[in-house]
C-alpha positions as CSV (number, residue, x, y, z in Angstrom):
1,X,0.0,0.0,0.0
2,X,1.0,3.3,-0.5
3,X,1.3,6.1,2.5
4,X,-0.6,8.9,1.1
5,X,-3.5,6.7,-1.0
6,X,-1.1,6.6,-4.5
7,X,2.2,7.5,-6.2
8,X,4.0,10.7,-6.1
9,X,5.1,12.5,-9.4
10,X,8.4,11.9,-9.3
11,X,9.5,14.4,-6.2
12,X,6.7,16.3,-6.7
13,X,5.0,16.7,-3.3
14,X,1.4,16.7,-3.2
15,X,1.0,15.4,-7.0
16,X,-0.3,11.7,-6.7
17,X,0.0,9.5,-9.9
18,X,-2.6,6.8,-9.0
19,X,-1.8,3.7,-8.0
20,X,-2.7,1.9,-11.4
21,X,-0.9,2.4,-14.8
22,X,-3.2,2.9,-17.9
23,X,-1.5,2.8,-21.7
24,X,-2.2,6.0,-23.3
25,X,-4.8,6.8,-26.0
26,X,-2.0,8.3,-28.1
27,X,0.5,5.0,-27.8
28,X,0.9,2.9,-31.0
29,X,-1.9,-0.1,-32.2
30,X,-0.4,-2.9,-33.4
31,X,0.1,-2.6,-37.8
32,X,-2.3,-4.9,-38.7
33,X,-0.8,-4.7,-42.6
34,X,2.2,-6.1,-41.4
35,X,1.3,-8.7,-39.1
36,X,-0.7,-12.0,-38.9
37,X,-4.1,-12.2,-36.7
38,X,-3.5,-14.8,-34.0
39,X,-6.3,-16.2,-31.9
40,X,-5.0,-18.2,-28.7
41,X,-7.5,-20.4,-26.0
42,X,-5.4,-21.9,-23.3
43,X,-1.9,-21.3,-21.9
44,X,-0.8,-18.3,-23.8
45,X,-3.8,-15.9,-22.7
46,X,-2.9,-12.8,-20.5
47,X,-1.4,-13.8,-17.4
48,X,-0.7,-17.6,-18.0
49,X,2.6,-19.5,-18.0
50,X,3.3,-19.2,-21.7
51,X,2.4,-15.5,-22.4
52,X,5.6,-15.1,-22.5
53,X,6.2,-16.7,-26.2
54,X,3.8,-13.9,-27.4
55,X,5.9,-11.4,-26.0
56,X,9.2,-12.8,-26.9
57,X,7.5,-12.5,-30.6
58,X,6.6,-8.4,-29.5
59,X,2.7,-9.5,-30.4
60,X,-0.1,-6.7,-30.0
61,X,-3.5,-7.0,-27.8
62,X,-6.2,-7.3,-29.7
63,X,-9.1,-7.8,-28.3
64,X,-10.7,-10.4,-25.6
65,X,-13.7,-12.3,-27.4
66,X,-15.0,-15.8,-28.4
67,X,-15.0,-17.8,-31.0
68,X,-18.3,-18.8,-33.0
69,X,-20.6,-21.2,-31.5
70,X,-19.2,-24.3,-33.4
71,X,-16.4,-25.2,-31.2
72,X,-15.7,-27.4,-28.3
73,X,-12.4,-27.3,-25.7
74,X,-10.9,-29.9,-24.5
75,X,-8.5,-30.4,-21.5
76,X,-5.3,-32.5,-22.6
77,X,-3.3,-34.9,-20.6
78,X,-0.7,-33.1,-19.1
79,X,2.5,-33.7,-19.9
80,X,5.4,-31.6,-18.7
81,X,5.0,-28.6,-16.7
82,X,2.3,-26.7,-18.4
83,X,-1.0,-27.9,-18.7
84,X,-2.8,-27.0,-22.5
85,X,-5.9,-27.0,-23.8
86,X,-7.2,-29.1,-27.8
87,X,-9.8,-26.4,-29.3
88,X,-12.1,-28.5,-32.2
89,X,-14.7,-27.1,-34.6
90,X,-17.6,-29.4,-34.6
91,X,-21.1,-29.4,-36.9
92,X,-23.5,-29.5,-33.8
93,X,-23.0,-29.4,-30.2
94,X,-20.9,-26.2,-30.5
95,X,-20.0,-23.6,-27.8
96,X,-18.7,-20.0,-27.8
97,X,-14.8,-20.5,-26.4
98,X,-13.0,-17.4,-24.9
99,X,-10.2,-16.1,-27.1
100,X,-7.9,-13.4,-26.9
101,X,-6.6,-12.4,-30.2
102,X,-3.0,-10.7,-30.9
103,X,-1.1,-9.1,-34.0
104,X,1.7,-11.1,-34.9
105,X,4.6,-9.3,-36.8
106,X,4.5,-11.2,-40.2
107,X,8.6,-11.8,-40.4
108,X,8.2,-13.7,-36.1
109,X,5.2,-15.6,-37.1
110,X,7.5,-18.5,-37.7
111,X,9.3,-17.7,-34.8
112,X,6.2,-18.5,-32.3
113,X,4.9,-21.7,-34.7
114,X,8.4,-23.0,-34.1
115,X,7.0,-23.1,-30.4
116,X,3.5,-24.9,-30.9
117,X,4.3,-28.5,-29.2
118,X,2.3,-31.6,-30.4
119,X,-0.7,-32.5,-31.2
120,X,-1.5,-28.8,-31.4
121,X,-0.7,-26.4,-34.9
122,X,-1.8,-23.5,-36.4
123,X,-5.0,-23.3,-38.5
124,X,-7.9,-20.7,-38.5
125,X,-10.7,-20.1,-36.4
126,X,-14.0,-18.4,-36.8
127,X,-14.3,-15.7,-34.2
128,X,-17.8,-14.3,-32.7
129,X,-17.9,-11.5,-35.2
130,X,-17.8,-13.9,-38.4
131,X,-14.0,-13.3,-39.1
132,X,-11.7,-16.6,-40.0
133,X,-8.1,-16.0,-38.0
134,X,-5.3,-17.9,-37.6
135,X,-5.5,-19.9,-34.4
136,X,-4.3,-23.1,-32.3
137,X,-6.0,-25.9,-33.3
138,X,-5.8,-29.8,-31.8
139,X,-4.9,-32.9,-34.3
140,X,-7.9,-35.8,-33.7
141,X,-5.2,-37.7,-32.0
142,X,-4.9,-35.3,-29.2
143,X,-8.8,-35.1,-28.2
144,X,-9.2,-38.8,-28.5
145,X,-6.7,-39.9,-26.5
146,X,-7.3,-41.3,-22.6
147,X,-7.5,-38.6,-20.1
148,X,-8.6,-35.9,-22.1
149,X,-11.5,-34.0,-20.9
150,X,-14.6,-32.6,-22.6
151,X,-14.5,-28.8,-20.7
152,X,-16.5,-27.0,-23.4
153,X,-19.4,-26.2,-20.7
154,X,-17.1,-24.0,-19.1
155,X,-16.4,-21.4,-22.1
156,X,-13.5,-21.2,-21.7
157,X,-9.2,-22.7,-20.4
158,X,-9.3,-20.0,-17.8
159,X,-12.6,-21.0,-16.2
160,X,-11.3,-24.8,-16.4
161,X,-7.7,-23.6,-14.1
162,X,-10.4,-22.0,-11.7
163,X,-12.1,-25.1,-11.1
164,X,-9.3,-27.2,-11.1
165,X,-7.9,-24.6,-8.3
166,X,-10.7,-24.7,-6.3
167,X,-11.1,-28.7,-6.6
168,X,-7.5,-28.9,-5.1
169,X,-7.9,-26.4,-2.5
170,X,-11.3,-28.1,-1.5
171,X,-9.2,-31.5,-0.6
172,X,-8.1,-31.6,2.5
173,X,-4.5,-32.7,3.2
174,X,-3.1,-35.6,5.2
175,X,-0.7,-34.1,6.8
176,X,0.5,-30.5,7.0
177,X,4.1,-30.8,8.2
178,X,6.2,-34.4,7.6
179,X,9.9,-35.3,8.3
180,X,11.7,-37.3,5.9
181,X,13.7,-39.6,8.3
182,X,16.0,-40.5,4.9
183,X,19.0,-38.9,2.9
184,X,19.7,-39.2,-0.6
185,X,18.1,-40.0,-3.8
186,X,14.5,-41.2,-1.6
187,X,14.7,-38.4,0.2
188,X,14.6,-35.8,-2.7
189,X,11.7,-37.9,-4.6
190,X,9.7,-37.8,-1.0
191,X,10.0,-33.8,-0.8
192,X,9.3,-33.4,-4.2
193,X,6.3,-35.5,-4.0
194,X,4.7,-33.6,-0.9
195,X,5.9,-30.1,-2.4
196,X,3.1,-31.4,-5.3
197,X,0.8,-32.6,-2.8
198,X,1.0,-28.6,-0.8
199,X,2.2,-30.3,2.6
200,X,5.3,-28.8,4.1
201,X,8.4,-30.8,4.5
202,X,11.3,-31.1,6.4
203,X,15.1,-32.7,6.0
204,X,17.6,-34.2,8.6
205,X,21.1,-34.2,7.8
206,X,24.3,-35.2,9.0
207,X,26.8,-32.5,9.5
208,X,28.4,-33.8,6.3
209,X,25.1,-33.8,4.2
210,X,24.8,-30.1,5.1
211,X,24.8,-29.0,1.1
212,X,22.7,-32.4,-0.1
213,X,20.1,-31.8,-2.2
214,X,17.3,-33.4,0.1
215,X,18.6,-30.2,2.4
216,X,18.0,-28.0,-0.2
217,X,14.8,-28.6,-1.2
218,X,13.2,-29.0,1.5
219,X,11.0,-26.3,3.3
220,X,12.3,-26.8,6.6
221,X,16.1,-28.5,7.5
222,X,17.2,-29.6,10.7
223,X,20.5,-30.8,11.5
224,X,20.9,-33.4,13.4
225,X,24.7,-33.0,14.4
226,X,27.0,-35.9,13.7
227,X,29.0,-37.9,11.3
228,X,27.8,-41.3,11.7
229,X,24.4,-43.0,10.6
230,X,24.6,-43.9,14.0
231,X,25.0,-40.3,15.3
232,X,21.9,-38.9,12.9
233,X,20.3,-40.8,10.8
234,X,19.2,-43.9,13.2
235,X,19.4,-41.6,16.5
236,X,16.1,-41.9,17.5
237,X,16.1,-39.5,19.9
238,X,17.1,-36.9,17.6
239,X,15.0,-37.8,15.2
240,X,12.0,-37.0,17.9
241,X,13.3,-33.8,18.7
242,X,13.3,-33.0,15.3
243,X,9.3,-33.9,14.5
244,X,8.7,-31.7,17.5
245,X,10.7,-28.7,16.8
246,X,9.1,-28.4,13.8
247,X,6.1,-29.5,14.3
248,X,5.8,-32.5,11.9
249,X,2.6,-34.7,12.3
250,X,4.3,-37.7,10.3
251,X,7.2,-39.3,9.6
252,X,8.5,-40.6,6.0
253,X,11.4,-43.4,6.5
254,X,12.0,-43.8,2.9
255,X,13.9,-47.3,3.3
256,X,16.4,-48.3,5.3
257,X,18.0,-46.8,7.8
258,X,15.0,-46.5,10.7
259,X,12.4,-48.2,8.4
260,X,12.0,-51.8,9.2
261,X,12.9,-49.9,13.2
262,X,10.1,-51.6,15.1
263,X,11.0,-50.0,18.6
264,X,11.0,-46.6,16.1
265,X,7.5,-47.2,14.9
266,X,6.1,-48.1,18.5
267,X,7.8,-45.0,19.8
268,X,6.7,-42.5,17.5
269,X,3.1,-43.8,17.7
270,X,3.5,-43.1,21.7
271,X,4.8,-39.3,21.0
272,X,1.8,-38.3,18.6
273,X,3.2,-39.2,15.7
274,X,2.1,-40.9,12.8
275,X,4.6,-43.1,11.2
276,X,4.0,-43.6,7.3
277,X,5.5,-47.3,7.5
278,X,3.9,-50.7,9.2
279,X,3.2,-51.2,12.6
280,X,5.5,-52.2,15.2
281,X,3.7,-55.4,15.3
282,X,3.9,-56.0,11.5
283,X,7.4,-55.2,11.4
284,X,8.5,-57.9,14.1
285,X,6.0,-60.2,12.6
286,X,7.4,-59.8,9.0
287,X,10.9,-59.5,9.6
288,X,11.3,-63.3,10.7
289,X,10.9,-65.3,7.5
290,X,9.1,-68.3,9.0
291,X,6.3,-66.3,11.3
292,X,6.1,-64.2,7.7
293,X,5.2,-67.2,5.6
294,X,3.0,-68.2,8.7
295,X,0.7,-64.8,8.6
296,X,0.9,-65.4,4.8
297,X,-0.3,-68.7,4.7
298,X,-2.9,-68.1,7.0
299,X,-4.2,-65.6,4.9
300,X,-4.1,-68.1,1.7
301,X,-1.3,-65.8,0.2
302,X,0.1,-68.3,-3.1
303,X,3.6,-69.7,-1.7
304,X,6.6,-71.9,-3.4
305,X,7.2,-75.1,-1.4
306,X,9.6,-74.8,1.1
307,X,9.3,-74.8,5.0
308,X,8.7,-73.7,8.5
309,X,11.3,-73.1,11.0
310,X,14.0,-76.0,10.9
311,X,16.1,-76.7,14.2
312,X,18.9,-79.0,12.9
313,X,20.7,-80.1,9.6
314,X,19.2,-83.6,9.8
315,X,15.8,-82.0,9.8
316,X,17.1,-80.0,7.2
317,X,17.9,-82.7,4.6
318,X,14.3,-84.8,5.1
319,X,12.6,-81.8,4.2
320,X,14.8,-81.5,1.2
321,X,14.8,-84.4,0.0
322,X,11.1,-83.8,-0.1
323,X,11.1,-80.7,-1.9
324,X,13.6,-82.1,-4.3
325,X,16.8,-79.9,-5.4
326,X,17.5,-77.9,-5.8
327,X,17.0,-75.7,-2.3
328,X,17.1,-72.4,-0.7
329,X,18.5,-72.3,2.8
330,X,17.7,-69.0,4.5
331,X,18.3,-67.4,8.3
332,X,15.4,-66.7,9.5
333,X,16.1,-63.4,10.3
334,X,18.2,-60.5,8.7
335,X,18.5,-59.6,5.1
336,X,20.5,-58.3,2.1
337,X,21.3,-61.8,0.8
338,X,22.9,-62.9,4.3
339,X,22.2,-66.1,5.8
340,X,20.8,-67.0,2.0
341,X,22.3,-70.1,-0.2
342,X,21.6,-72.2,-2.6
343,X,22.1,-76.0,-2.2
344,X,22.0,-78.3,-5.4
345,X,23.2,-81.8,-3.7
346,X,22.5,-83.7,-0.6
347,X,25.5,-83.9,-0.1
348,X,25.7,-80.1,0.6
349,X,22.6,-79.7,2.3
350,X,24.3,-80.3,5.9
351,X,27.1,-78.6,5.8
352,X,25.4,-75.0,3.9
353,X,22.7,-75.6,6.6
354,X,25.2,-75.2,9.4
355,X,27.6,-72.4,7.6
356,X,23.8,-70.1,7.7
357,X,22.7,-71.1,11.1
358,X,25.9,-70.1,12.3
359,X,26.0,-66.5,10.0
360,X,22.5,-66.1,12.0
361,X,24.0,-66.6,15.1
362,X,27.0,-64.3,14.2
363,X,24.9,-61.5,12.3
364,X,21.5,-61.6,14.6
């Protein structure tokens, strides 16, 4: 706002300019001998991302109109940043479509075309008043493809943005604040994914992750102080303080690291906090492989033959022998391909058996 209601004349006190600017009746209209009559409908209108290619080609304003009643819009799939819009002239069923219609200079008109992306190109269009300008139009391919949408009720592409506005502001989000308890590639792709979905998000880092690009990105970076995984990223402690300071109301653990943490997931759920992972409960169930193909069974989840939990290598090469070779022998616990052969023989089956057992023993 300004202090006295509008702009000063330069240092003129007491001489307000407004607080609007107006183009003079005297300034130049765009040469219409020398230029080419455009017509655009969706992303290039006043004030939408690619107005910009219009100026880049120094284009004149028109006028703001519609076209005939013969046309309908339609809402293409998305692909890439900017959203566009397929305009079609049909023989019944039509609709006037808002248009805003610029003066090209002839010698930059290939200039912008060199911009039109697929399936859309430049043909002509029948504007309210009866004139035929040159105008986007959409290939058949574009409008017939899956997930395009019919939006020729609305009149117009800047009527469609407003209702796909409102229908995102009208859903109500998750979560307004969540930690990404991660580093690293999975990190990044979480933050960029809640920056999409509007919910605010916050890094951990390790002091030498300071510069990382999870840091970056995110809204919010905490650091957690520390060299080690140990020290930061598995410190659950800190990683507690951190939700609170900042007031997350989730927690993201990407994988590995504290997400297959059952003691992490039981802990949070005590402070508050919801943890976008499994239950404590479903973690310890799942991480042992024979209480896993239990639950699974159970539930009449498909399996491959194999077993429950064996004891001892004798028991071991009955069940085997059974299954026929060759066989899998796999700790129970842990994972990563340790405590995991392959036996083709009997006479291997005994001695891989114990070599496992023991690696379980060792590693778990």
């Amino acid at each position: 706002m300004y202090p006295e209601g509008g702009r000063r004349v330069g240092a003129v006190k007491g001489l307000l300019a407004g607080i609007t600017d107006e183009l003079h009746s005297t300034l130049p209209v765009p040469h219409l001998a020398t230029s080419v009559k455009l017509a655009v409908v969706g992303a290039h209108l006043k004030g939408l991302p690619l107005h910009w290619q219009l100026e880049k080609v120094q284009a004149g304003f028109i006028e703001a109109t519609t076209t005939s009643a013969d046309y309908r819009l339609y809402a293409l799939p998305q692909v890439g940043p900017v959203a566009k819009p397929g305009l079609r002239r049909v023989t019944s069923g039509g609709a006037k479509i808002e248009i805003e219609v610029y003066a090209v200079p002839k010698e930059r008109f290939g200039d912008f075309i060199s911009m039109v992306p697929e399936p859309l190109g430049i043909g002509s269009v029948e504007t309210a008043s009866g004139e035929w300008i040159k105008s986007f139009i959409c290939e058949e391919v574009g409008y017939t493809q899956k997930g395009t949408k019919d939006i020729t009720e609305l009149g117009g592409w800047r009527a469609h943005l407003a209702q796909v506005n409102s229908l995102k502001a009208s859903k109500k989000k998750p979560f307004n604040t969540v930690l990404v308890a991660n580093r690293g590639e999975i990190a990044v792709r979480i933050i960029k994914t809640l920056k999409k979905l509007g919910i605010k998000s916050v890094a951990v880092y390790s002091d030498p992750d300071k510069y990382a690009e999870h840091v970056l990105i995110a809204d919010v970076s905490v650091a957690l102080h520390g060299t080690s995984a140990a020290e930061t990223y598995i410190n659950t402690e800190k990683i507690i303080k951190a939700c609170k300071d900042t007031k997350a109301e989730a927690v993201i653990p990407g994988y590995g690291f504290l997400s297959e943490n059952a003691d992490f997931s039981d802990r949070l759920i005590k402070e508050g906090i919801v943890f976008v992972g499994p239950s404590g409960e479903a973690i310890r169930s799942l991480g042992l492989k024979h209480s896993a193909r239990e639950i699974a069974e159970k539930a009449g989840v498909p399996l491959v033959p194999g077993s429950g939990l064996v004891s001892s290598a004798a028991e071991a090469k009955k069940i085997a022998a059974k299954l026929e070779y060759p066989v899998m022998v796999k700790s129970t616990a842990g994972g990563g391909g340790i405590g995991l052969q392959k036996v083709d023989s009997e006479a291997d089956i005994e001695r891989v058996f114990e070599t496992v057992q023991h690696q379980g023993y060792c590693c778990w």
